[in-house]
C-alpha positions as CSV (number, residue, x, y, z in Angstrom):
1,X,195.1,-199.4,99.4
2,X,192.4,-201.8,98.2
3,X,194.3,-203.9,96.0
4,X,197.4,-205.0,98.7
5,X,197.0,-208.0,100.8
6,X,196.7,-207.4,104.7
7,X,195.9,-209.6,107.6
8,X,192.1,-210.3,106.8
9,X,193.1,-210.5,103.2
10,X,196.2,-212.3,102.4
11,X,197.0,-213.1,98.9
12,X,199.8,-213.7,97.1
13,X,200.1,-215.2,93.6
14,X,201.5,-218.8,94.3
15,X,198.2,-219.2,96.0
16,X,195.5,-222.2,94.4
17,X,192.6,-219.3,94.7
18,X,194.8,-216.5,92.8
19,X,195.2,-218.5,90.2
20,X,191.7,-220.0,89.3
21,X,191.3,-215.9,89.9
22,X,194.0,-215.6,86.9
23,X,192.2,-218.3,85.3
24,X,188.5,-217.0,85.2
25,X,189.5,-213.6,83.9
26,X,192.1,-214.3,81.5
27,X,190.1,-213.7,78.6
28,X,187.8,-210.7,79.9
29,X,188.2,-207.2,78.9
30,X,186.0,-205.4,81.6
31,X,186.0,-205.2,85.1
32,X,182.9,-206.0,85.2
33,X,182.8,-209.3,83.8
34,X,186.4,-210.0,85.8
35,X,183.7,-209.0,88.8
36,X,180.5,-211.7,87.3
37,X,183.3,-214.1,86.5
38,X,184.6,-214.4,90.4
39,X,181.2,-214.1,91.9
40,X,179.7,-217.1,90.0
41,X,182.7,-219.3,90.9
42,X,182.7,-218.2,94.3
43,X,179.2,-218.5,94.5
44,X,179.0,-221.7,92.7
45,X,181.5,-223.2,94.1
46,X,181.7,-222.1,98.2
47,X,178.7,-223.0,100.6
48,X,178.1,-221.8,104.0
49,X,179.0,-223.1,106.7
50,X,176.6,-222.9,109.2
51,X,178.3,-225.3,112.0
52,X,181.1,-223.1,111.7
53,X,179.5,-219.6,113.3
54,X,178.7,-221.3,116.2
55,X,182.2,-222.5,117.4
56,X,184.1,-219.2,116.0
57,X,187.0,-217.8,118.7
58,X,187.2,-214.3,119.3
59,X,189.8,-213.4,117.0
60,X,189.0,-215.1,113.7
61,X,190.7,-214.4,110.6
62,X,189.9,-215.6,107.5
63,X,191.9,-217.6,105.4
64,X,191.8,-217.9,101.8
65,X,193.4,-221.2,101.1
66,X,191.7,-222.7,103.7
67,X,188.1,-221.8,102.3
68,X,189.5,-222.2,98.4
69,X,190.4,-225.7,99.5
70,X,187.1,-226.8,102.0
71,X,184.6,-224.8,99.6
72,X,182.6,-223.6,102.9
73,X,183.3,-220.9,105.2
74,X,181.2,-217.8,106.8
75,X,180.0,-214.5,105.3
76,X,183.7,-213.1,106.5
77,X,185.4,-215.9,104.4
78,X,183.2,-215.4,101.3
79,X,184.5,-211.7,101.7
80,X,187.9,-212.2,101.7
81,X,188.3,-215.0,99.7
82,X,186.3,-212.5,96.8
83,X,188.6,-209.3,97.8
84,X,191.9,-211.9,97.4
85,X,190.7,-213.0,93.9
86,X,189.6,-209.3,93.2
87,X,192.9,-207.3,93.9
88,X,195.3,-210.0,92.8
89,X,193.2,-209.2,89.2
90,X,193.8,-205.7,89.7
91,X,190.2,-204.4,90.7
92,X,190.0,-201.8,93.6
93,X,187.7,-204.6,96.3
94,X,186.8,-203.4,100.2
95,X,185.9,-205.9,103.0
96,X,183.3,-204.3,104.4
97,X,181.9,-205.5,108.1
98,X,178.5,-204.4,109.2
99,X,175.1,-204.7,109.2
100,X,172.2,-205.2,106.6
101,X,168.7,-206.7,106.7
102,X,169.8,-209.6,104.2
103,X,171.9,-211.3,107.6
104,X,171.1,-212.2,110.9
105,X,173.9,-210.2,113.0
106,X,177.1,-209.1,111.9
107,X,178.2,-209.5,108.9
108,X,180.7,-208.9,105.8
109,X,180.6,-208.6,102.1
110,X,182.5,-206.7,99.7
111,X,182.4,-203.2,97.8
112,X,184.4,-203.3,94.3
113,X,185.4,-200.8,92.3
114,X,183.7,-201.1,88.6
115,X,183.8,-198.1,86.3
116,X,184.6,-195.9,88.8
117,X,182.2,-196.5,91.4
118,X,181.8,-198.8,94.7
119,X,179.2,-201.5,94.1
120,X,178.1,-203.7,96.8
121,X,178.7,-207.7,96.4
122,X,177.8,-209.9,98.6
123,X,178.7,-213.5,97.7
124,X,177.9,-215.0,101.0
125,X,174.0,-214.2,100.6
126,X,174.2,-215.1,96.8
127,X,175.6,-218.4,97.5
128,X,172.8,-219.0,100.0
129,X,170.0,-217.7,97.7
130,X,171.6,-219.7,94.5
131,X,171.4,-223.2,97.0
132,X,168.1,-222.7,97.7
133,X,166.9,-221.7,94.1
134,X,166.2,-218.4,94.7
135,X,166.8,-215.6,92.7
136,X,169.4,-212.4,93.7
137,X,171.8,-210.2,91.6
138,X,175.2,-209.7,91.8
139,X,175.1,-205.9,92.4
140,X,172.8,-205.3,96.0
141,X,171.5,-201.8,96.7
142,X,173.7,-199.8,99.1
143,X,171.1,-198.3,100.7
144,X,170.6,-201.7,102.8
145,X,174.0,-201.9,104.1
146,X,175.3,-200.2,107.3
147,X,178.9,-200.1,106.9
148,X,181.0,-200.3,110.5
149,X,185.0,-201.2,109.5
150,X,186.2,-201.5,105.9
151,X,189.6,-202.8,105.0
């Protein structure tokens, strides 16, 4: 179940993202360096949006071209844009949406499967910690994550 596309993660392979996904991995044996490979783009490459949390409606969903294409979105975006990437690869990737210390509120970030066990990513953090030159790692300890959905 965590490689199809649903609502709050819809992929498809004509899609720009799933194919710089394609792209980044093509040469990579592991899952976990498919894994390092998407984060650092991801992370590189999408900031977050801070005017956008304040105006959000009710019923946001997230939309992977759309944040592919501006290069800013919300924790929720980071989240599906990196489980779209993820399962169009092949690697097992939850959306997770909870709570942890690392975010004020709600939030999401991703679990991925890598040699056979769920590792917490959260891209939306990393991207925040790489902009302000501070260090974080790609794996974060479970432990600090309350999980309340997963899709």
């Amino acid at each position: 179940p965590f490689l199809q596309s649903i609502q709050l993660i819809e992929w498809d392979s004509s899609m720009p993202a799933i194919a710089k996904a394609t792209e980044l991995i093509k040469d990579l044996d592991s899952d976990v360096a498919k894994v390092a490979a998407v984060h650092k783009y991801v992370i590189s490459n999408v900031k977050y949006d801070y005017s956008k949390i304040n105006a959000l409606p009710s019923a946001y969903l997230p939309d992977i071209n759309n944040t592919y294409q501006s290069n800013k979105g919300i924790c929720y975006d980071f989240s599906s844009l990196m489980a779209g990437m993820l399962r169009s690869a092949g690697i097992p990737t939850k959306l997770i949406k909870g709570y942890t210390p690392n975010a004020t509120g709600y939030h999401a970030w991703n679990e991925v499967l890598i040699d056979g066990e769920w590792v917490v990513i959260d891209a939306s953090y990393d991207s925040q910690m790489k902009a302000a030159g501070k260090k974080y790692s790609m794996k974060k300890d479970m432990a600090l994550y309350s999980k309340s959905y997963e899709y």
